[in-house]
Every structure is written in structure tokens, then in C-alpha cells.
PDB file of N, CA, C and O in Angstrom:
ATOM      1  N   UNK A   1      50.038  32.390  60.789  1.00  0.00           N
ATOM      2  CA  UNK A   1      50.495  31.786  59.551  1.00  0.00           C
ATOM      3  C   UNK A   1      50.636  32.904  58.516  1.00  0.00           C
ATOM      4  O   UNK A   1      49.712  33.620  58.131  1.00  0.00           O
ATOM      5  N   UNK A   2      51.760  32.956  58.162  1.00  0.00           N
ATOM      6  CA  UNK A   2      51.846  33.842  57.192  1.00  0.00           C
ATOM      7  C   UNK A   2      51.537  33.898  55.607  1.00  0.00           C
ATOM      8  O   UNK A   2      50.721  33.003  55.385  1.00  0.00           O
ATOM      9  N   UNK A   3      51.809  34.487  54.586  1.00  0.00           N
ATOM     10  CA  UNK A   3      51.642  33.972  53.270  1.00  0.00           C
ATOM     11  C   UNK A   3      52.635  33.532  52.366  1.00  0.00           C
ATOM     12  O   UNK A   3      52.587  33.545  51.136  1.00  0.00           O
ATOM     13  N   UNK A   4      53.753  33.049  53.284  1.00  0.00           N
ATOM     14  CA  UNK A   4      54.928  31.786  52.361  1.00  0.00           C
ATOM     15  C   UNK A   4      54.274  30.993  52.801  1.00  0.00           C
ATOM     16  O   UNK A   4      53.530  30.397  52.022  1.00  0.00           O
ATOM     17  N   UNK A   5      54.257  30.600  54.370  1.00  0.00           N
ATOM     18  CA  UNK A   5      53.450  29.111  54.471  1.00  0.00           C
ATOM     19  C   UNK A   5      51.903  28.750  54.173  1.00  0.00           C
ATOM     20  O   UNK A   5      51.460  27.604  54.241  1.00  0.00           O
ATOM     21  N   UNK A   6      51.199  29.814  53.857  1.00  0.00           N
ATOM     22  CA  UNK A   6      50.020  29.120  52.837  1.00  0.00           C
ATOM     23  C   UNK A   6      50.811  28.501  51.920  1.00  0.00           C
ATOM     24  O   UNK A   6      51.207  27.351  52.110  1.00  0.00           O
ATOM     25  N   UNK A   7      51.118  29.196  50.837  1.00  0.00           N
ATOM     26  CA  UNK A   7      51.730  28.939  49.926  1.00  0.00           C
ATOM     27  C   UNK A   7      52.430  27.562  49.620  1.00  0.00           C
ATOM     28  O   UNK A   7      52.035  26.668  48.871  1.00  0.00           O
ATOM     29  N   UNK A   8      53.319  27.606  50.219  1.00  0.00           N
ATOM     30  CA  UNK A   8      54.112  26.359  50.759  1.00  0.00           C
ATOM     31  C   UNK A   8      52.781  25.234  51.063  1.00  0.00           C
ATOM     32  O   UNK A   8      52.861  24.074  50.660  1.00  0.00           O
ATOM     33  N   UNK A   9      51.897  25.604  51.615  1.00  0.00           N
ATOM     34  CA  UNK A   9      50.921  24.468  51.987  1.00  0.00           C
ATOM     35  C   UNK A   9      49.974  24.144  49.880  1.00  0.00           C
ATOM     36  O   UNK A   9      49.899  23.095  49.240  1.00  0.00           O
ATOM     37  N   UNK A  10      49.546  25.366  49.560  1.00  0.00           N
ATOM     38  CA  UNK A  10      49.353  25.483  48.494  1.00  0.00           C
ATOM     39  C   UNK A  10      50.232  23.934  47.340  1.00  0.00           C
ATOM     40  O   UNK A  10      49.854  22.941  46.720  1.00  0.00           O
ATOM     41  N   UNK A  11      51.697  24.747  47.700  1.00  0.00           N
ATOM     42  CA  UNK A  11      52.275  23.877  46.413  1.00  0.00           C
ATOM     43  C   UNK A  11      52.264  22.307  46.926  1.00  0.00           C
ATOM     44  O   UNK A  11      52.371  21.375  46.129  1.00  0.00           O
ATOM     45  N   UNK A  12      52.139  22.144  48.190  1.00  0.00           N
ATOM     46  CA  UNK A  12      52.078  20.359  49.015  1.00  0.00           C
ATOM     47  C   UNK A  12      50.988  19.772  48.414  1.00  0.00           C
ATOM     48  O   UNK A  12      50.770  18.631  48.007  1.00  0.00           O
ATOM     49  N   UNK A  13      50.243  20.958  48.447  1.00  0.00           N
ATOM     50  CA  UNK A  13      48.349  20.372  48.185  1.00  0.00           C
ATOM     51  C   UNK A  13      48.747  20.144  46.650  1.00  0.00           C
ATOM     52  O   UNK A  13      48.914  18.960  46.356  1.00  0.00           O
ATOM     53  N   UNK A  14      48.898  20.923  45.789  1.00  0.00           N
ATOM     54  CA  UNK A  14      49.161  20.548  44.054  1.00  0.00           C
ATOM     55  C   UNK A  14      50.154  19.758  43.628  1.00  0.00           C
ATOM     56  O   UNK A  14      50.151  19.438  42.439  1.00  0.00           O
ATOM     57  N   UNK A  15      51.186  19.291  44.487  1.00  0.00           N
ATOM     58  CA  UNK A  15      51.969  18.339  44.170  1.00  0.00           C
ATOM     59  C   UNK A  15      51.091  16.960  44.438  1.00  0.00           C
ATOM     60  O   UNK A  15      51.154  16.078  43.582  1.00  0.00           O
ATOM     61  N   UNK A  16      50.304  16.770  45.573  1.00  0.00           N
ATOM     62  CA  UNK A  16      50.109  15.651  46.535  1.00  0.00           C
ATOM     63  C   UNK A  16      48.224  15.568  45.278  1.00  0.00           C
ATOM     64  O   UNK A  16      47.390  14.691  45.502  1.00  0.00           O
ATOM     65  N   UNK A  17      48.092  16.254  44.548  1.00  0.00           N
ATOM     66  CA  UNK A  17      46.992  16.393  43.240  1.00  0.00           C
ATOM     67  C   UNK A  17      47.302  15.726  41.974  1.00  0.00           C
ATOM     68  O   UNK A  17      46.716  14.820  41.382  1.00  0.00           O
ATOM     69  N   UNK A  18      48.382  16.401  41.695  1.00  0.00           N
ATOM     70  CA  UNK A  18      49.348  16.165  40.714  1.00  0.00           C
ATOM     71  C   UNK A  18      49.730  14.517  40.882  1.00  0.00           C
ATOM     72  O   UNK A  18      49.649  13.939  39.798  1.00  0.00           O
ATOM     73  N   UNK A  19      50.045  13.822  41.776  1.00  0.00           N
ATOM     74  CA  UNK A  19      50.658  12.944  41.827  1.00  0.00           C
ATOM     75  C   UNK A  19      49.491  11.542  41.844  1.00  0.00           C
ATOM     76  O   UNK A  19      49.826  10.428  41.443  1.00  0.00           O
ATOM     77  N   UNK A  20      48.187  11.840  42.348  1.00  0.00           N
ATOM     78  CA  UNK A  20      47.190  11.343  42.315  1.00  0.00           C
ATOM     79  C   UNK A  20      46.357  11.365  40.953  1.00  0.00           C
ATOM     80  O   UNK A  20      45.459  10.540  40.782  1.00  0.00           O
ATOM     81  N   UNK A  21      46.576  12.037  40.274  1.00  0.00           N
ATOM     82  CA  UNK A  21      46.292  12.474  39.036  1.00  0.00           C
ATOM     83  C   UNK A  21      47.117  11.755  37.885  1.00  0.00           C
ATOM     84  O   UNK A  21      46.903  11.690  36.675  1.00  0.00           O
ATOM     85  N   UNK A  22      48.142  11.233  38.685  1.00  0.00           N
ATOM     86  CA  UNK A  22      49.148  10.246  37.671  1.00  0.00           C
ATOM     87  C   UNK A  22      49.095   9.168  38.030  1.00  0.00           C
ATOM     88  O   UNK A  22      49.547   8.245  37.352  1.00  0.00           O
ATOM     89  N   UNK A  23      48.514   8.995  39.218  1.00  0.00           N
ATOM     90  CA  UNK A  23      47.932   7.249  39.838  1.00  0.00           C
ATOM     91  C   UNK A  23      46.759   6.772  39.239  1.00  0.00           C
ATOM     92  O   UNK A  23      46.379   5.613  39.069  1.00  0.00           O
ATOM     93  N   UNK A  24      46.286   7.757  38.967  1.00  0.00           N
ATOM     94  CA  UNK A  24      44.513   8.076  38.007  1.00  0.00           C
ATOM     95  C   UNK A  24      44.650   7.003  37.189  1.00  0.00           C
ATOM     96  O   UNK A  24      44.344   5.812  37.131  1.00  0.00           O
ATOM     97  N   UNK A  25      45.422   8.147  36.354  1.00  0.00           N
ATOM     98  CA  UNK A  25      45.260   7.773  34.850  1.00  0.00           C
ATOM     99  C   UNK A  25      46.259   6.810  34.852  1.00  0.00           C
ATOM    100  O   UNK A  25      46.046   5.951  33.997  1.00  0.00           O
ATOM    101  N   UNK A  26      47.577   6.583  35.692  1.00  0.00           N
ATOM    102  CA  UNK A  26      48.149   4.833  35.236  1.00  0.00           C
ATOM    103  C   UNK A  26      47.090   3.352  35.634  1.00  0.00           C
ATOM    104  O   UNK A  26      47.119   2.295  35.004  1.00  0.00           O
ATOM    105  N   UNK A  27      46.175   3.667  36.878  1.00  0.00           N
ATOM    106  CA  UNK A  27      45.316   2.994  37.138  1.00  0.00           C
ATOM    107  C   UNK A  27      44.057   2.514  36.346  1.00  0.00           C
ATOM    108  O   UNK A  27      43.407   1.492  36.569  1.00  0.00           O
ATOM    109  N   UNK A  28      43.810   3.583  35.243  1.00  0.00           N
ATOM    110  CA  UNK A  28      43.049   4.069  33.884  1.00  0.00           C
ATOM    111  C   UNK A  28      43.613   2.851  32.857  1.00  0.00           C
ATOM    112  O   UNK A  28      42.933   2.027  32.246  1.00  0.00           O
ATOM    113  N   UNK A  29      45.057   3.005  32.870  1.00  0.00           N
ATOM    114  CA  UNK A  29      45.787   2.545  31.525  1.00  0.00           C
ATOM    115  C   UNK A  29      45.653   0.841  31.720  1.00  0.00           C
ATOM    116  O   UNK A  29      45.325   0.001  30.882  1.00  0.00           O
ATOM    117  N   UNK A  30      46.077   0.651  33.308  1.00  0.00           N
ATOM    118  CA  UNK A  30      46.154  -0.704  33.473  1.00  0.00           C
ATOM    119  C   UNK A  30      45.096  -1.694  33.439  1.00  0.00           C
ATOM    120  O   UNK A  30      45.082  -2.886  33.132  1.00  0.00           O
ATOM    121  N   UNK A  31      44.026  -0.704  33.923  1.00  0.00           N
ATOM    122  CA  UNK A  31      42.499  -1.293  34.092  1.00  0.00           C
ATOM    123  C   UNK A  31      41.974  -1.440  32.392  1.00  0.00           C
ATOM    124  O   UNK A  31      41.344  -2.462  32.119  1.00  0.00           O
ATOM    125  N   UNK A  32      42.251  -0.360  31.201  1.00  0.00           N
ATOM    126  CA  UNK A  32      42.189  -0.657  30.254  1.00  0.00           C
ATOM    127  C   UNK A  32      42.719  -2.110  29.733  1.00  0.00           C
ATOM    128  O   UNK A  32      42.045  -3.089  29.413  1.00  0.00           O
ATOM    129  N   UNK A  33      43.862  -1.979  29.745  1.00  0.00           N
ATOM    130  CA  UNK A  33      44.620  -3.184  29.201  1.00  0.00           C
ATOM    131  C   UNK A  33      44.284  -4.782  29.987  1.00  0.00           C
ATOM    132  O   UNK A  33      44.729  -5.829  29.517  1.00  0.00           O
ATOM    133  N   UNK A  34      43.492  -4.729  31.151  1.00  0.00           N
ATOM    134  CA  UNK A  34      43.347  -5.830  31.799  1.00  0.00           C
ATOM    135  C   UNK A  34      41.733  -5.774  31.592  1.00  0.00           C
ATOM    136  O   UNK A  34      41.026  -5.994  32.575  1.00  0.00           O
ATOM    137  N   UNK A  35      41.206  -5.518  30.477  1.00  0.00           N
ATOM    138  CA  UNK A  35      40.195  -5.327  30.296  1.00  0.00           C
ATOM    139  C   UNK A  35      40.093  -6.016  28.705  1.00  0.00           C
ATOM    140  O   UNK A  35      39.274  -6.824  28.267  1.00  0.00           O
ATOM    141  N   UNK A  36      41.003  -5.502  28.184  1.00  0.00           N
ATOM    142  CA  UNK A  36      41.614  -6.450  26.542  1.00  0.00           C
ATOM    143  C   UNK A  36      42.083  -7.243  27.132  1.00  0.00           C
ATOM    144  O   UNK A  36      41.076  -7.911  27.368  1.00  0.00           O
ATOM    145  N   UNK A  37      43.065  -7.880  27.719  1.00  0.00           N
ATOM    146  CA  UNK A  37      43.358  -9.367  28.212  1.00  0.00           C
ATOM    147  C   UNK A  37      42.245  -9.875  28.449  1.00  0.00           C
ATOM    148  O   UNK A  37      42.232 -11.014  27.982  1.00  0.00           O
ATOM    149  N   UNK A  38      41.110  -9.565  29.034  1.00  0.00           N
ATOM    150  CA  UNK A  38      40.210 -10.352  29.456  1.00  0.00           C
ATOM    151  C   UNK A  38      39.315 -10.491  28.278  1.00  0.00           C
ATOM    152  O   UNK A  38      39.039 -11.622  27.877  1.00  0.00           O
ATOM    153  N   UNK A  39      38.957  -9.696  27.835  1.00  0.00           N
ATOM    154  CA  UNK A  39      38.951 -10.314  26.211  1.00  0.00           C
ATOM    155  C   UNK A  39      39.182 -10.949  25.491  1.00  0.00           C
ATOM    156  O   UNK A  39      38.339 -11.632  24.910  1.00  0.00           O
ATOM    157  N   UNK A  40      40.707 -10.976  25.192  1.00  0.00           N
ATOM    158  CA  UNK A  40      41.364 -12.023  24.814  1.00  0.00           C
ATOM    159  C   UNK A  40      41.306 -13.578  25.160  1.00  0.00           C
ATOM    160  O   UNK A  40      41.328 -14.621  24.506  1.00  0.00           O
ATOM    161  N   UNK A  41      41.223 -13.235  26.479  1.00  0.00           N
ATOM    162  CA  UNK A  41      41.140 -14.975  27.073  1.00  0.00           C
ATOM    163  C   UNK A  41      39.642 -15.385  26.842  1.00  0.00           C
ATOM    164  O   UNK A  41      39.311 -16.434  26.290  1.00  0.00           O
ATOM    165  N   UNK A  42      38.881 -14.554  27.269  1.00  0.00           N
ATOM    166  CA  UNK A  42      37.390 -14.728  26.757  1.00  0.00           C
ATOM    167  C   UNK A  42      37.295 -15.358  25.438  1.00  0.00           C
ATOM    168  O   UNK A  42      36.718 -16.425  25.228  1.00  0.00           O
ATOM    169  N   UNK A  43      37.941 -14.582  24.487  1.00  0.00           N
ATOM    170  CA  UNK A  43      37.589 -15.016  22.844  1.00  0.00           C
ATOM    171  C   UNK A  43      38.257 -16.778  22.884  1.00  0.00           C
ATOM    172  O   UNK A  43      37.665 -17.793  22.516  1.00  0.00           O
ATOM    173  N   UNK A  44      39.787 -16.651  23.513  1.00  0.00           N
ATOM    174  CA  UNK A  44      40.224 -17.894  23.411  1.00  0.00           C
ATOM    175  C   UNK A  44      39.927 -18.999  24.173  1.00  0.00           C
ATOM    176  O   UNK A  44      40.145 -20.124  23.723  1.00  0.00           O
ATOM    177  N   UNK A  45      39.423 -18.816  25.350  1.00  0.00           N
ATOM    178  CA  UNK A  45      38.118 -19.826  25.967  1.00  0.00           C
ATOM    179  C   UNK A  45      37.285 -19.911  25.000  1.00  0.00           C
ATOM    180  O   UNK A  45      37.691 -20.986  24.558  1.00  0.00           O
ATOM    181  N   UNK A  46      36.698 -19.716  24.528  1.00  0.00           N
ATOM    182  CA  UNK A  46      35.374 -19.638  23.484  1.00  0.00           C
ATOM    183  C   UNK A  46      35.912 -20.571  22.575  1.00  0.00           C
ATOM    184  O   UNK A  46      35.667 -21.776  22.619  1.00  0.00           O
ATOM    185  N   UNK A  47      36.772 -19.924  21.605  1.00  0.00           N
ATOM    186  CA  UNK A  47      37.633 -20.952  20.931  1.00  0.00           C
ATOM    187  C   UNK A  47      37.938 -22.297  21.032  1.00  0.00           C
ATOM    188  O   UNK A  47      38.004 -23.137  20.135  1.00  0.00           O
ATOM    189  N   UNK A  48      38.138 -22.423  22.373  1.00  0.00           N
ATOM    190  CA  UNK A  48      39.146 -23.841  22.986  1.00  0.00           C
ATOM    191  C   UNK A  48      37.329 -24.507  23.269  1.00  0.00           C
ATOM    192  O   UNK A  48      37.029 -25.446  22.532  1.00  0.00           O
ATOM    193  N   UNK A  49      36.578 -24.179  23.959  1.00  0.00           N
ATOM    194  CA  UNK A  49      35.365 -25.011  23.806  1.00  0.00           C
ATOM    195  C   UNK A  49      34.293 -25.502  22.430  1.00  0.00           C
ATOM    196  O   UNK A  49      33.916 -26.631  22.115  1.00  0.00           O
ATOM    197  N   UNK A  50      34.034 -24.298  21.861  1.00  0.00           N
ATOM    198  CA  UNK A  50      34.125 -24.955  20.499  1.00  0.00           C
ATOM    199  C   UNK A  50      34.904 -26.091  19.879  1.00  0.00           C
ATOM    200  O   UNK A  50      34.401 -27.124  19.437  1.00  0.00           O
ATOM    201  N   UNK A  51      36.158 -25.792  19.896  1.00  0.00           N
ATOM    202  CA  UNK A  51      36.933 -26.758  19.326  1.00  0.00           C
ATOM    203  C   UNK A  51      36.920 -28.319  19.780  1.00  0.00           C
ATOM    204  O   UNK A  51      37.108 -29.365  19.158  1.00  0.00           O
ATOM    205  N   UNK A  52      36.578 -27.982  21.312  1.00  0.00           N
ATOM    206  CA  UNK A  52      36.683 -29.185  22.150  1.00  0.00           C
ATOM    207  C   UNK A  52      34.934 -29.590  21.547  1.00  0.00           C
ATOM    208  O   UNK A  52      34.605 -30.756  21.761  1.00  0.00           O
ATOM    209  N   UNK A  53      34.165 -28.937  21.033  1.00  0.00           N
ATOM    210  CA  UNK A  53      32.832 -29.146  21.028  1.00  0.00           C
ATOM    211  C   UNK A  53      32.945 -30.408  19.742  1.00  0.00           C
ATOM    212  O   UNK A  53      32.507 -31.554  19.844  1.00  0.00           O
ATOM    213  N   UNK A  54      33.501 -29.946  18.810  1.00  0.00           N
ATOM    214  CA  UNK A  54      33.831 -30.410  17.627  1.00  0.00           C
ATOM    215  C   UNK A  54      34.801 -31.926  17.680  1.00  0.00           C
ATOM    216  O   UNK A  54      34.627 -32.966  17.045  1.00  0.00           O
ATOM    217  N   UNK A  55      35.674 -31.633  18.516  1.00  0.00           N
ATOM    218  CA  UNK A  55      35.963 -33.187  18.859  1.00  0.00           C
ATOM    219  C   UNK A  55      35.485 -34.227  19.076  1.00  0.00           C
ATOM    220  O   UNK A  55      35.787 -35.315  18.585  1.00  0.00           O
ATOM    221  N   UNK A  56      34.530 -33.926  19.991  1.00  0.00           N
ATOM    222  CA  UNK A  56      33.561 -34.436  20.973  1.00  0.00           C
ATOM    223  C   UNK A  56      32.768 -34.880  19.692  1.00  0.00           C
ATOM    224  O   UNK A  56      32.907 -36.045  19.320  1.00  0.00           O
ATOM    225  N   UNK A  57      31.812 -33.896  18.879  1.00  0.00           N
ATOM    226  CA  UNK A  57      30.919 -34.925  18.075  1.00  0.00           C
ATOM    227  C   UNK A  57      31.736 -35.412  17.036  1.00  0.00           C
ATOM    228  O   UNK A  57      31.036 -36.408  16.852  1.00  0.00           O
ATOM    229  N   UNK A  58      32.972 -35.588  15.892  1.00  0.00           N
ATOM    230  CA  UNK A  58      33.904 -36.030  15.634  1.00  0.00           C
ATOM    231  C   UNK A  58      34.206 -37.522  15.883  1.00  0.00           C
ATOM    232  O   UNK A  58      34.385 -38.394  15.033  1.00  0.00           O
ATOM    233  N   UNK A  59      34.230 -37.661  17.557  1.00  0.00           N
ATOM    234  CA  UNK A  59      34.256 -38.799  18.682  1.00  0.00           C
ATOM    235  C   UNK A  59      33.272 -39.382  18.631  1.00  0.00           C
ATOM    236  O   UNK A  59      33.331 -40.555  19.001  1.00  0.00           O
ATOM    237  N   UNK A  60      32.214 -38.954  18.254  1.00  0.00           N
ATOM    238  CA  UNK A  60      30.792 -39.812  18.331  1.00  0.00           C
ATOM    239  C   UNK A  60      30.637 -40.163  17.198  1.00  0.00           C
ATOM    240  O   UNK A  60      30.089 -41.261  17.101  1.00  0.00           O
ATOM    241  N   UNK A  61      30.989 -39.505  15.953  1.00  0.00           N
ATOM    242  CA  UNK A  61      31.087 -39.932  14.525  1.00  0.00           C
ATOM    243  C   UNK A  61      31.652 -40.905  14.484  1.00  0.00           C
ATOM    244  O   UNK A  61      30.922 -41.789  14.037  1.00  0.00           O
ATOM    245  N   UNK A  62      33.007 -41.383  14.818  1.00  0.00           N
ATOM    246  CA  UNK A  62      33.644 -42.201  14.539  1.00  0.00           C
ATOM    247  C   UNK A  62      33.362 -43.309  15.605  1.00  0.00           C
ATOM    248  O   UNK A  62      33.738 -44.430  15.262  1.00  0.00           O
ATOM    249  N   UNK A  63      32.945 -43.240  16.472  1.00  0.00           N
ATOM    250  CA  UNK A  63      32.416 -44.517  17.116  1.00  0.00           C
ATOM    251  C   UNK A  63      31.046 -45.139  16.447  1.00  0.00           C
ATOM    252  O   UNK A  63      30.600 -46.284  16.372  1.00  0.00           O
ATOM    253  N   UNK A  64      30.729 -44.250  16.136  1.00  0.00           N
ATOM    254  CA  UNK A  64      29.471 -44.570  15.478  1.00  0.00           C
ATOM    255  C   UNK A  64      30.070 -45.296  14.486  1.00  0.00           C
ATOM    256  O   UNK A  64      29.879 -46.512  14.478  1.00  0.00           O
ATOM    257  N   UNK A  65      30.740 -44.804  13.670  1.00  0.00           N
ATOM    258  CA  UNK A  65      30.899 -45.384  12.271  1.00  0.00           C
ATOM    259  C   UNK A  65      31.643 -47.340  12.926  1.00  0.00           C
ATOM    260  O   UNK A  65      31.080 -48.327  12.451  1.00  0.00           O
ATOM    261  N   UNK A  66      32.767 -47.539  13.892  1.00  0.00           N
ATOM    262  CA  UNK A  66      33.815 -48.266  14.308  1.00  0.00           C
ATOM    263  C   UNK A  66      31.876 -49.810  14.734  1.00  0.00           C
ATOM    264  O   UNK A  66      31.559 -50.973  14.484  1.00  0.00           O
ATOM    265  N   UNK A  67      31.292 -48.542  15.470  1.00  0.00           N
ATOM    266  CA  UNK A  67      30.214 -50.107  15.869  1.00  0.00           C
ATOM    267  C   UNK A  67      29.355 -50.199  14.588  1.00  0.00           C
ATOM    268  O   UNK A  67      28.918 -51.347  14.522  1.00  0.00           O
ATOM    269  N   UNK A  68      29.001 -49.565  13.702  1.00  0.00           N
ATOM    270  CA  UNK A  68      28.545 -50.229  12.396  1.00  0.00           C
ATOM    271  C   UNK A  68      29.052 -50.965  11.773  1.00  0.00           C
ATOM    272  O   UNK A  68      28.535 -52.038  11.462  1.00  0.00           O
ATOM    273  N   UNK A  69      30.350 -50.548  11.374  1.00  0.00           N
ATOM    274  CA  UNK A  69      30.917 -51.686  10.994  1.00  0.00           C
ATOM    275  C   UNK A  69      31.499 -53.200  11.384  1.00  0.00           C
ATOM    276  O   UNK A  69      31.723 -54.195  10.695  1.00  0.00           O
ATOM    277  N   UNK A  70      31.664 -52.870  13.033  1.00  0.00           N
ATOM    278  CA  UNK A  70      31.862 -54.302  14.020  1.00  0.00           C
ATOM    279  C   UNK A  70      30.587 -55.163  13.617  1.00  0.00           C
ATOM    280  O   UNK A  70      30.653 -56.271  13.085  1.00  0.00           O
ATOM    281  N   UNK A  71      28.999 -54.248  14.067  1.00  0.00           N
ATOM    282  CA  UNK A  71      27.844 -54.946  13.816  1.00  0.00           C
ATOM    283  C   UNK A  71      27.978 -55.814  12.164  1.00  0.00           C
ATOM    284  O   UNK A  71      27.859 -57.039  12.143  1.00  0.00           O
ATOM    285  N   UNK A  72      28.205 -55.101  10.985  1.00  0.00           N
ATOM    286  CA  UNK A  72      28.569 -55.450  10.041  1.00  0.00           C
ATOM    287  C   UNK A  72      29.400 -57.383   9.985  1.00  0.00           C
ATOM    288  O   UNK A  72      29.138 -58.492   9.519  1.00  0.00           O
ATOM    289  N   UNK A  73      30.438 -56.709  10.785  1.00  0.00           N
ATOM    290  CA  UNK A  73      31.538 -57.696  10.955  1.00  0.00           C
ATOM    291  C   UNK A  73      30.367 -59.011  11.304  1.00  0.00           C
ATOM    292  O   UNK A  73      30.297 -60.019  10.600  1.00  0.00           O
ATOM    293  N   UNK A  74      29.461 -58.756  12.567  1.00  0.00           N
ATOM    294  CA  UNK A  74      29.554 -60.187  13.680  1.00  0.00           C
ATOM    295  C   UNK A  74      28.110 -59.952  13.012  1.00  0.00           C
ATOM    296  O   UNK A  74      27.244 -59.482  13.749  1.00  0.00           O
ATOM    297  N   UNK A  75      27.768 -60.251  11.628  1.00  0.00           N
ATOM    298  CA  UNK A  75      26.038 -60.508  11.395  1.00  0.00           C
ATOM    299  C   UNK A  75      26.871 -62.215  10.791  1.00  0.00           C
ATOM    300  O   UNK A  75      27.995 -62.615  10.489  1.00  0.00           O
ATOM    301  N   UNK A  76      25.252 -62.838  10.902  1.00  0.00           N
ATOM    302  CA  UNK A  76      25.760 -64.432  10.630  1.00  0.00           C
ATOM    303  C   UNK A  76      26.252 -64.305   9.002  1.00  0.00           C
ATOM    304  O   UNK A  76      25.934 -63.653   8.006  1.00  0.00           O
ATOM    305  N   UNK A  77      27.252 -65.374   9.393  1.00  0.00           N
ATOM    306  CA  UNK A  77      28.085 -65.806   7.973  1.00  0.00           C
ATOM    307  C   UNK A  77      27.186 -66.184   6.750  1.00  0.00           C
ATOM    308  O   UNK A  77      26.213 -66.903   6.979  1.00  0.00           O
ATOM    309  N   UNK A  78      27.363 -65.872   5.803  1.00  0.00           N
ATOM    310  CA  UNK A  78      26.953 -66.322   4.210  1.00  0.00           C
ATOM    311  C   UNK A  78      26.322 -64.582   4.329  1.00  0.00           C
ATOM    312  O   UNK A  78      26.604 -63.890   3.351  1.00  0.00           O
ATOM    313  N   UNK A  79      25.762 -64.105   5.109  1.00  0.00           N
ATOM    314  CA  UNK A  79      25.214 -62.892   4.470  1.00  0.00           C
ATOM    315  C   UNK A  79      25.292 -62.059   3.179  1.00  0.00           C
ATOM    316  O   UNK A  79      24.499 -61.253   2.692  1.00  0.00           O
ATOM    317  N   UNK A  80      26.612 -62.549   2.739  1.00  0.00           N
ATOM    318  CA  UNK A  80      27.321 -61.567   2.106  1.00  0.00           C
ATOM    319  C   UNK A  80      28.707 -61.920   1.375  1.00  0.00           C
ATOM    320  O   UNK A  80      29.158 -61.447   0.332  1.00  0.00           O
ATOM    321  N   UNK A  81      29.270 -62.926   2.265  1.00  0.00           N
ATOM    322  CA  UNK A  81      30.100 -63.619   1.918  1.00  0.00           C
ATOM    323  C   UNK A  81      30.047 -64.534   1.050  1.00  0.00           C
ATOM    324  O   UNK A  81      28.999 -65.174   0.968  1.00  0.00           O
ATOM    325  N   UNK A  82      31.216 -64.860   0.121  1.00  0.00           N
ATOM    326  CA  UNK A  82      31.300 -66.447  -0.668  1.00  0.00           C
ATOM    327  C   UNK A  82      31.714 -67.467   0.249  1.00  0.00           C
ATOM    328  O   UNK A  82      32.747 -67.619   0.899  1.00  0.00           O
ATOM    329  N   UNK A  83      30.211 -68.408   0.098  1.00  0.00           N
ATOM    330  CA  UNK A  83      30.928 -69.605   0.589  1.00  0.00           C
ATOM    331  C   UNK A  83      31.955 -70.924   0.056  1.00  0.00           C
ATOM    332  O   UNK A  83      32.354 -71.762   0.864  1.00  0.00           O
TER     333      UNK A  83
END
């Protein structure tokens, strides 16, 4: 083996470096950014259950309030009323 084909083997090896070195760091960039998405959805899951949390007792408020006042409704007559 002479010393073009080191060489030649040389520049295979720093290209075939080089090119892994740009798989790196795009693999770097993507894993970043799918790392803020997941964030994102995190925060907005969070969000969406809260919100749903708030419905929910909202829902119990107002049922609450709908059978007080039914109870209200069906207590015996004159209670309250003119006869």
C-alpha cells in the first residue's frame, strides 16, 4: 500500500466523520425540538384538564343549585305561598 492510498483511505475516513457529524447534530436539532413539542403538549394537556376540572365542579354547582330549588318547588303548599 502505498501513500496515495492511505491517503485516499484517510480522506474516506474524514468524509464518512464529517458526514456523521452532520447526522449528530441534525439528530441534536430534532431531538431538541421534539423535546419543546413535548412540552408544549404537556403544558396543553395540563390546561385541557384543569379546564375540564373546572367544568366538572361548575356541573356540580349548578346541579346543586337546579335540586334546591326543585326541593324548594315540591315542599307542601301554603309554605310560602298566598292562598
Amino acid at each position: 500500500m502505498d501513500i496515495d492510498d492511505v491517503m485516499r483511505q484517510f480522506d474516506l475516513l474524514e468524509k464518512k466523520i464529517e458526514h456523521l457529524l452532520e447526522q449528530r447534530n441534525t439528530l441534536e436539532q430534532q431531538n431538541l425540538e421534539l423535546k419543546q413539542k413535548t412540552g408544549e403538549l404537556e403544558a396543553a394537556l395540563e390546561e385541557k384538564a384543569e379546564e375540564e376540572d373546572r367544568y366538572s365542579k361548575q356541573k356540580v354547582l349548578i346541579r346543586s343549585k337546579i335540586d334546591n330549588l326543585l326541593e324548594k318547588l315540591n315542599q307542601e303548599p301554603g309554605s310560602g305561598a298566598s292562598e
